[in-house]
C-alpha positions, 0 to 999 in steps of 0.5 A, a space after each residue: 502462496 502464503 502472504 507474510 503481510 497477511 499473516 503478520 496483520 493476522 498475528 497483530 503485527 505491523 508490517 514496516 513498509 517501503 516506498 519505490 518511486 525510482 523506476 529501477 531494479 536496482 535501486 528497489 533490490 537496495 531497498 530490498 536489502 533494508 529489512 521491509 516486511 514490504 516494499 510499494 512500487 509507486 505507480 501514481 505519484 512515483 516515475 514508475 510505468 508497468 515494465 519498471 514496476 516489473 523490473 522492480 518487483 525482480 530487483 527485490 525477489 532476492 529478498 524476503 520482502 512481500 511486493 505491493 503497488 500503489 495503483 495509479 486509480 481505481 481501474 481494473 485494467 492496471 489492478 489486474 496487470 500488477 497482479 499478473 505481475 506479481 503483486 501480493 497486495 494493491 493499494 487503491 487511491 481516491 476510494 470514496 464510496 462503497 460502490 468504488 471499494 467493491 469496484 476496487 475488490 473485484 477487480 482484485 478478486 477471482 469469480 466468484 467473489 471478483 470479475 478478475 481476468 485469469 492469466 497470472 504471467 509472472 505471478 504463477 511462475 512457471 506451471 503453476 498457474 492451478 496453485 496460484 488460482 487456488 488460494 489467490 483471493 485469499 492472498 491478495 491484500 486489498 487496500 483502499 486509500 481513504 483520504 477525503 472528507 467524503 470517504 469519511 462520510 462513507 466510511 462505514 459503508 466502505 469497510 463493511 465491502 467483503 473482501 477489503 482488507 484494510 485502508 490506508 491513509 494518504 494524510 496529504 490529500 486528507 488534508 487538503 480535502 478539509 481545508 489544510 495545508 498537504 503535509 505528512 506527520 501531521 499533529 492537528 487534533 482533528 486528524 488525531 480524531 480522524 485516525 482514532 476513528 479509522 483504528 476504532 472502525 477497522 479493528 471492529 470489522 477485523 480489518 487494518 488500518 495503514 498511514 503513509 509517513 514521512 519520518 520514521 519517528 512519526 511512523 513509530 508513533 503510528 505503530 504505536 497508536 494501532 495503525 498496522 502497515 506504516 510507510 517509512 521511508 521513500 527511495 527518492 527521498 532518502 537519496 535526495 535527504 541524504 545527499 543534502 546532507 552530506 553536502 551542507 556536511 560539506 559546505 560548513 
């Protein structure tokens, strides 16, 4: 079961990502219909429980676009879960030393290389559960958020973890981690520097290196600094973002 992200990250291509904060296979089959190479079900900040990121990942089945989680924290409990379901890639929040990185990737990962439960109930449609298990650990992207100043202390340790793909940055919690405000599309010279060195330190290892943005100009911007899966748009948002508009259209 080939991982069209992983390939893209192999080829040196970023992967243009989708947000689902909206618990609804509807609303994700939507964005489905938008182009992503990939969508994010949302499981710690967006309304999204187990059974929604399920209806989700069938809301966008119909489209050839890779299923993904945020994960609500480093627990292999829930990482195993949205693997079974049918995740190609896990997003881990909060991972700040090596110890929870390799946490983060066994819980990911298959024995030998991970403590993975085997029960894979969706993800192994049907009879299929022995080609699933073989290639697996190779599939599975695994992502560990970096976003606190002591992730940034340990960051050499946390990428030199086998079997982690990439990171990704969540630029609001970064912030607040080193005294600012929490924003995305941020522009401080000092994050700048905080960016170079992630893209610098990842591309060494043959790794990624993802952002979470909030407009697709700055993601654009992203794209082309190196950063190789980039968020751009959240479904709430651009419901909420779009009926403003239309509204103050509206009202003069």
């Amino acid at each position: 079961m080939p991982n069209p992200v992983k390939d893209a990250w192999k080829q040196g291509r970023a992967v243009v990502n989708g947000w689902l904060s909206i618990p609804s296979a509807f609303s994700a089959e939507m964005m489905a219909k938008g182009g992503f190479d990939s969508l994010t079900v949302d499981m710690q900040h967006g309304v999204q429980d187990y059974l929604s990121t399920v209806a989700c990942f069938q809301g966008i089945q119909a489209q050839p676009v890779v299923p993904m989680v945020r994960v609500p924290w480093n627990e292999p409990g829930i990482i195993g879960k949205v693997l079974d379901a049918g995740a190609m890639g896990v997003i881990c929040p909060m991972v700040n030393t090596a110890a929870e990185a390799q946490a983060l990737v066994s819980a990911c990962r298959y024995p030998p290389h991970g403590a993975r439960s085997f029960g894979p109930i969706r993800a192994a449609i049907y009879g299929q559960a022995g080609s699933y298990f073989a290639t697996a650990n190779e599939d599975i992207a695994v992502i560990a958020m970096i976003e606190t100043k002591q992730a940034l202390d340990n960051l050499e340790a946390i990428l030199d973890v086998p079997g982690l793909d990439g990171i990704y940055v969540g630029p609001s919690d970064l912030g607040l981690s080193l005294g600012m405000v929490p924003k995305l599309d941020r522009d401080e010279p000092e994050i700048l520097a905080i960016y170079d060195r992630l893209l610098k330190e990842t591309a060494k290892r043959g790794q990624v290196a993802g952002i979470h943005n909030g407009t697709p100009e700055y993601a654009r911007k992203m794209v082309d600094m190196g950063f190789k899966l980039v968020t751009m748009a959240n479904d709430s948002a651009l419901v909420a973002m779009g009926a403003m508009r239309d509204v103050a259209i509206m009202r003069g």
